[in-house]
C-alpha positions in Angstrom: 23.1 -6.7 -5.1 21.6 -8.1 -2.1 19.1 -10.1 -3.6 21.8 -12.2 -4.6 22.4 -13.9 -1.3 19.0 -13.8 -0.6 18.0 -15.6 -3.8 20.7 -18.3 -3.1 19.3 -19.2 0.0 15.4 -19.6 -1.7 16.7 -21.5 -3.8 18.3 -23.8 -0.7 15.1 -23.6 1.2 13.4 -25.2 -2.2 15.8 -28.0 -3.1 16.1 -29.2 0.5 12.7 -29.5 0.9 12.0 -30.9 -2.8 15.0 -33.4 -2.0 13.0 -34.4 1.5 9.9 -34.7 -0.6 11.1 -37.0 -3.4 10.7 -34.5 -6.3 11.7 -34.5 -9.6 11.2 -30.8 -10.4 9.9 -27.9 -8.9 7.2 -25.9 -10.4 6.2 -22.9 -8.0 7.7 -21.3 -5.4 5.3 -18.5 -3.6 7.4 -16.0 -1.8 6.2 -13.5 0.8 7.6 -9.9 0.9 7.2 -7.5 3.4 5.8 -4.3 2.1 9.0 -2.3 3.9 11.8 -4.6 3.0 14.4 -3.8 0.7 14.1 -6.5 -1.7 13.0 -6.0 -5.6 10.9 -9.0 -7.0 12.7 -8.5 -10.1 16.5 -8.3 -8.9 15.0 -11.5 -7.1 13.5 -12.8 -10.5 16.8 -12.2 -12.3 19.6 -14.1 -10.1 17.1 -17.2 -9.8 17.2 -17.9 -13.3 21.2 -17.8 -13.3 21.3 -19.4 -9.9 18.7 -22.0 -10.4 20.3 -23.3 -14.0 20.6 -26.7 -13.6 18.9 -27.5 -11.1 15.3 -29.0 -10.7 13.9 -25.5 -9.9 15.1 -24.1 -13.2 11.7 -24.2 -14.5 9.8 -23.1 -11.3 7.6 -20.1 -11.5 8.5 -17.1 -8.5 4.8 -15.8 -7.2 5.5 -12.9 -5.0 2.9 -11.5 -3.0 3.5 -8.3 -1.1 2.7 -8.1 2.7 1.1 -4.9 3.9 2.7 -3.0 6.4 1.3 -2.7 10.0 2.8 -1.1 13.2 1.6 -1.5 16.4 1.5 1.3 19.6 4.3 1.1 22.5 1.7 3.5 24.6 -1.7 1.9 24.2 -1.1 -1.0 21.7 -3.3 -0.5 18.9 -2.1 -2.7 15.8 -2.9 -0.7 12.7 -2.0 0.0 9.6 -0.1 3.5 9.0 -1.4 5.9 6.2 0.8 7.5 3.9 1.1 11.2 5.6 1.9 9.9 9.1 3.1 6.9 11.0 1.6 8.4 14.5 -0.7 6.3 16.4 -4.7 6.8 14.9 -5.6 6.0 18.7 -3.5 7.6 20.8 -1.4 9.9 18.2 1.5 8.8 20.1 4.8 8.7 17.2 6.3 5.8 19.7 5.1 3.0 17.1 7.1 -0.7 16.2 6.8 -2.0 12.8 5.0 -5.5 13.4 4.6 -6.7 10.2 5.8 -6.4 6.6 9.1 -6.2 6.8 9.8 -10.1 6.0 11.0 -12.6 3.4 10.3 -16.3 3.2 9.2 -19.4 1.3 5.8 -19.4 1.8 5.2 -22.9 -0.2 6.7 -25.0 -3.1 4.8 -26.6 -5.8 7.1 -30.3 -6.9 6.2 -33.0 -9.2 7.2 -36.3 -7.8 8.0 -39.5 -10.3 
């Protein structure tokens, strides 16, 4: 259920910038999603086409791409990617590690038609 929210405000992010932009419909949206986050393309997928009835985005096509995962060392700073039977550190095997990336959303770019 919280994709809801988070599909509202996409769809924002979208028409604000189509509005700046002059368009009269919005084709493509390209959305980024962190391999760790908690968001479901579909569930995503499924509140925009109720959400974006409507609307000049009612037609636009959701891309998602996922974002791999990558943590990076507190002890010696290595930026790697984890494998799947352990998040230790393949430098230092220290387990004091930060996820540094893939844990986002956001509007990576809009496709509009303009008049």
């Amino acid at each position: 259920m919280h994709e809801l929210p988070i599909t509202q405000n996409i769809l924002e992010i979208a028409l604000r910038h189509a509005e700046q932009a002059g368009a009269s419909e919005i084709k493509r949206i390209d959305i980024l999603i962190g391999q760790y986050s908690s968001f479901v393309d579909d569930s995503i997928q499924f509140y925009w086409k109720i959400i974006a009835a409507g609307t000049i985005a009612e037609n636009a096509v959701l891309h998602f791409q996922r974002v791999p995962v990558e943590f990076t060392c507190q002890d010696c700073g290595a930026v790697y990617e984890p494998q799947e039977d352990t998040f230790a550190c393949p430098r230092c095997l220290s387990p004091r590690v930060r996820v540094t990336r893939g844990e986002e959303l956001r509007v990576e770019s809009i496709e509009i038609e303009t008049p």
